[in-house]
N, C-alpha and C positions, 0 to 999 in steps of 0.2 A: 339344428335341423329336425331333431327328433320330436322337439317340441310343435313345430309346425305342421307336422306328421299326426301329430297326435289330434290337433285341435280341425284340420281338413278331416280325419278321421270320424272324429267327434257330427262335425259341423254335414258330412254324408249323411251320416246314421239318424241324425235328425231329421233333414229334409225329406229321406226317403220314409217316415211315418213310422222310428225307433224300427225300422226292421233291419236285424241283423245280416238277414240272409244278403241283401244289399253290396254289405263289402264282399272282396276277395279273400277265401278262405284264411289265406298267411297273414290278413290285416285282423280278419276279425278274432283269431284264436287270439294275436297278442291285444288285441284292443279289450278284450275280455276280460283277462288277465288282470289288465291294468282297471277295468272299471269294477270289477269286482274288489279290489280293493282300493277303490274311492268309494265305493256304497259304503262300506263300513261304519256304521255310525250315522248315516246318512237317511235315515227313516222318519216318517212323519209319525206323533205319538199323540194319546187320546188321554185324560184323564189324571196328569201329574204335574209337577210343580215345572217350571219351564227349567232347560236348562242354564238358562241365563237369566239375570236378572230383568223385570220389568218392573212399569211403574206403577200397571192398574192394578189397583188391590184384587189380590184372588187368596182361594183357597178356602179351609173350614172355618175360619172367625168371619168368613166376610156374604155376601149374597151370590160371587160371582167364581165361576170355574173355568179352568182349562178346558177348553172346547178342543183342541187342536194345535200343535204344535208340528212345524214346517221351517227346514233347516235351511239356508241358501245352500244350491244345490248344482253345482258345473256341469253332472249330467242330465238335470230335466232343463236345465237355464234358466234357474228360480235364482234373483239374488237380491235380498232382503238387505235393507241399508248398507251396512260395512260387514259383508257375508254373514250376517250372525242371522237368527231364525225370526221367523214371522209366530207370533200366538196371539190362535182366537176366543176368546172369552166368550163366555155365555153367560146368563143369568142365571141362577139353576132353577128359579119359578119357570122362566121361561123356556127351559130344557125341562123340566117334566111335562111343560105342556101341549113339547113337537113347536114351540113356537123359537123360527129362524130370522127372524125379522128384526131385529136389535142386536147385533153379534159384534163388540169391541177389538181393535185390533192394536198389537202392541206390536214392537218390535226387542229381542233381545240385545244386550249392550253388558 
């Protein structure tokens, strides 16, 4: 029951436009609690080796970089193949040039 408690919980706070003020005090201190520690680990990151493996070559031997790495996510309802992360690739000509217009997209595994 708790668990269907949790995900009506979830599934309010979305609809009403992530505003917490939404729920009832007693839901949202515990509902807090609990998503506070589901973020944990749960951040999008700029500039580093994915933490999963991909396929498209990146990194300093090659032309192309971590543009953006993006976790699957049960609090925004981001869910990238079998939950593992979304990464976007960039060129780095094409990132010193502000140019977004070719940007590769993997998935971790």
């Amino acid at each position: 029951m708790v668990e269907l408690e949790y995900f009506a919980a979830l599934l309010a706070w979305r609809q009403r436009l992530h505003d917490p003020a939404s729920l009832h005090p007693a839901l949202r201190e515990l509902m807090e609690r609990i998503w506070l520690h589901e973020t944990l680990g749960h951040h999008g990151a700029m500039g580093h080796g994915p933490a999963g493996h991909i396929y498209t070559p990146h990194g300093p031997e090659t032309d192309t970089e971590v543009l953006l790495e993006l976790p699957t996510s049960s609090m925004q309802g981001w869910i990238w193949g079998d939950v593992y992360s979304i990464v976007l690739l960039i060129k780095r000509k094409a990132l010193s040039q502000g140019n977004f217009a070719d940007i590769a997209i993997d998935i971790t595994n």
